[in-house]
LOBASE-812807 format. One record per residue (C-alpha): x, y, z; residue number from 1. Coordinates in steps of 0.25 Angstrom, whole numbers. Each point is the difference from the previous one (the first is absolute). Layout:
<nodes>
X / Y / Z / NUM
...
</nodes>
This chain:
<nodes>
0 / 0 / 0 / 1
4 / 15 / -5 / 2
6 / 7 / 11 / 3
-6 / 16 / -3 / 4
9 / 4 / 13 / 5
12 / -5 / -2 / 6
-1 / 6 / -15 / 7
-3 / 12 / 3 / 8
11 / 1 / 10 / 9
11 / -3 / -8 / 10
-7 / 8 / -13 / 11
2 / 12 / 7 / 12
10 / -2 / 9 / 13
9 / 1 / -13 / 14
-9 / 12 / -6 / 15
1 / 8 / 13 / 16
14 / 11 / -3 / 17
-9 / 2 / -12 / 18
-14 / 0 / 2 / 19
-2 / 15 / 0 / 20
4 / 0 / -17 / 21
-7 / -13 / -2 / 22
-13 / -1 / -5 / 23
-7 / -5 / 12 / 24
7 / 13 / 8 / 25
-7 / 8 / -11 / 26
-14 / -7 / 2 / 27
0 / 1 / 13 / 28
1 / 16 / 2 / 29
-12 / 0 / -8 / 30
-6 / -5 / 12 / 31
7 / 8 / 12 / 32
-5 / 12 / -6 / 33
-14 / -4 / 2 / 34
2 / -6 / 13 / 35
7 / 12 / 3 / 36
-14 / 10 / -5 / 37
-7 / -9 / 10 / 38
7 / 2 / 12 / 39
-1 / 14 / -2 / 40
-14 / -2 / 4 / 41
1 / -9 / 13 / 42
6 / 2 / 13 / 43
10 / -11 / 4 / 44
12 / 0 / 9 / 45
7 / -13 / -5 / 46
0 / -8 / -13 / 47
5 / -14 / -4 / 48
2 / -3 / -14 / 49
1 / -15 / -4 / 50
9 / -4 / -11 / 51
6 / 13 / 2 / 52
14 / -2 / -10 / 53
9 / 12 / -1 / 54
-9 / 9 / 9 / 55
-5 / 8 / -9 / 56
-13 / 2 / 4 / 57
4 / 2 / 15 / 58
10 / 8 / -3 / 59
-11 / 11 / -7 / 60
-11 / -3 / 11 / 61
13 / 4 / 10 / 62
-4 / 12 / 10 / 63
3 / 4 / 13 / 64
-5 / -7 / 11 / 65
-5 / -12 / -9 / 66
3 / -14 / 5 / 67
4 / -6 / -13 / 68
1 / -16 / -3 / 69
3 / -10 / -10 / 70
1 / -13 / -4 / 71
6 / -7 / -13 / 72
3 / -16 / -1 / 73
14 / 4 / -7 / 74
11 / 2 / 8 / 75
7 / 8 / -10 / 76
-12 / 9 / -2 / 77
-1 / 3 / 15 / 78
15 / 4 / -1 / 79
-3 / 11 / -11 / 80
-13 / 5 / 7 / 81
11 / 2 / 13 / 82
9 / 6 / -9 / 83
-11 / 10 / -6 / 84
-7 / 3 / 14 / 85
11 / -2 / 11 / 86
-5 / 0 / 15 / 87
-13 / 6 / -4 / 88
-8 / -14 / -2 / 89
-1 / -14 / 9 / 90
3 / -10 / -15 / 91
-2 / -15 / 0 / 92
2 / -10 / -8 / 93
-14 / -8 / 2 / 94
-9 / -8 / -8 / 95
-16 / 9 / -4 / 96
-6 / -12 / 7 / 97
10 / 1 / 14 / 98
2 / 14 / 3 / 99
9 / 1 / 12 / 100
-9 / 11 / 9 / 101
-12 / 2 / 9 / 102
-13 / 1 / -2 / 103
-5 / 13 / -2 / 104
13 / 7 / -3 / 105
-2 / 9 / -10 / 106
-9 / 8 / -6 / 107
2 / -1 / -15 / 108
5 / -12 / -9 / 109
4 / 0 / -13 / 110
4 / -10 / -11 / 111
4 / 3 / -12 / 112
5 / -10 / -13 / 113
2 / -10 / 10 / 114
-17 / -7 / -1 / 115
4 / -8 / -11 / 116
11 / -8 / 7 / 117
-6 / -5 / 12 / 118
-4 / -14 / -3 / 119
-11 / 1 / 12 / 120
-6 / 16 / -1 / 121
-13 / -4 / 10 / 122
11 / -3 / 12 / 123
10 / 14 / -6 / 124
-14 / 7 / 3 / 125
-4 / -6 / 12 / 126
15 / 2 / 7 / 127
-1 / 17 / -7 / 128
-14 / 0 / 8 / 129
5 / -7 / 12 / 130
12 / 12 / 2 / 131
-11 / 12 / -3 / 132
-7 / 8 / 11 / 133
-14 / 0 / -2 / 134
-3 / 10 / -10 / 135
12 / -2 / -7 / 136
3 / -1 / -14 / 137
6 / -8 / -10 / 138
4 / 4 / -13 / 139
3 / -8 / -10 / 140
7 / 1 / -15 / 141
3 / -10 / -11 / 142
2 / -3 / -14 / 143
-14 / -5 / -8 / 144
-4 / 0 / -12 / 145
-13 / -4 / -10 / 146
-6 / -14 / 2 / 147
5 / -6 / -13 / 148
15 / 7 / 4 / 149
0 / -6 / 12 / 150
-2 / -12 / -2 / 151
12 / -1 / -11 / 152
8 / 6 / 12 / 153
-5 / -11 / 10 / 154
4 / -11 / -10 / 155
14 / 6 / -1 / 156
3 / 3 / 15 / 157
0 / -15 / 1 / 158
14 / -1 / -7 / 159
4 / 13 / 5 / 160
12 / 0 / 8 / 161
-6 / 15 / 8 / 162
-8 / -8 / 11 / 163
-12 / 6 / -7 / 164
-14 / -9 / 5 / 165
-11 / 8 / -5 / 166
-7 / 13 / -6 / 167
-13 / 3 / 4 / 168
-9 / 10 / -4 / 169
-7 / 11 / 9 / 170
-14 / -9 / 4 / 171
12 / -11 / 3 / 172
7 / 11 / 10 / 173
-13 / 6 / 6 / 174
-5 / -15 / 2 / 175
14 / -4 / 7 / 176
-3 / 12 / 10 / 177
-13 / -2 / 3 / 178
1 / -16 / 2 / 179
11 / 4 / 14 / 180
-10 / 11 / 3 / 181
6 / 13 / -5 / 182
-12 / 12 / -5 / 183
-2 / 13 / -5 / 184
9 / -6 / -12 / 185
1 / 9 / -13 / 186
9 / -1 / -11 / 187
7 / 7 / -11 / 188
6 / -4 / -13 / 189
12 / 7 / -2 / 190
3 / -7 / -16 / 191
-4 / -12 / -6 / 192
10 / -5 / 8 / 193
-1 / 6 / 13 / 194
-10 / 1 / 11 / 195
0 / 4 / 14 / 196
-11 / -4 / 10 / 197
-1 / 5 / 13 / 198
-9 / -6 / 13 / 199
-2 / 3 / 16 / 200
-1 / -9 / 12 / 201
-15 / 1 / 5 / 202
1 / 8 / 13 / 203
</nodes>
């Protein structure tokens, strides 16, 4: 049986000096700028993001007095998001479905181009629920793309050396979310390729 994890570990532990040039780097801040609009409008005094590579996105969501956190299952990733944010975040290398904190930590969680590796996305949401206050919210922003596309990009993730499991679409996402019990969940489609949904922990 296909090990996703082990994959994905090793794919970008060697793409790692370089993701900020590569393509998925590129992708990727496509996303933090929505994710940043976002939390503009929310008030949260700490923030974990899951599958956090270089730091990127934390390092733009940086600001005074804000508990900053990530997690990333590449070793090698972790060491450039420490290079990139110094002392300024608590960064582990963990797996989405085992993240290392208490429950109810943070206030805000966000994900981004990390969704379609994780070969069990119910327990990844179940674990970014369990570490958010009530009220909190998660944010969340992958690759996608239209029904006929997707399914020629799931046939060829299975002899992808990436760790890539699965795209899904946006009724996929929001179904995901609802099934661990997030709510309040809206979505936008930044491309054909793109989308970020965002949800909240009942109160």
């Amino acid at each position: 049986m296909r090990d996703f994890k082990t994959d994905s570990r090793r794919y970008f532990d060697a793409l790692a000096p370089r993701y900020d040039s590569h393509y998925y780097g590129r992708h990727g801040r496509q996303q933090y700028q929505r994710v940043v609009a976002a939390a503009k409008g929310w008030k949260f005094s700490s923030v974990l993001d899951v599958g956090c590579g270089a730091g990127g996105l934390l390092a733009l969501l940086k600001r005074p007095r804000l508990k900053l956190a990530g997690a990333d299952i590449s070793p090698n990733m972790i060491a450039e998001a420490e290079k990139r944010l110094s002392r300024s975040a608590e960064l582990k290398v963990a797996d989405s479905e085992k993240l290392p904190w208490k429950a109810g930590t943070f206030d805000l969680v966000v994900t981004t181009d990390s969704l379609h590796h994780w070969p069990n996305p119910l327990y990844a949401f179940s674990e970014m629920k369990r570490v958010l206050r009530r009220g909190g919210r998660v944010v969340v922003g992958d690759v996608t793309a239209p029904p006929v596309l997707k399914q020629l990009g799931n046939w060829i993730a299975k002899f992808g050396k990436e760790g890539d499991v699965r795209v899904y679409s946006a009724a996929e996402l929001e179904m995901m979310l609802r099934e661990v019990g997030f709510v309040d969940i809206k979505r936008e489609h930044l491309s054909l390729m793109a989308i970020v949904v965002s949800a909240k922990v009942a109160k």
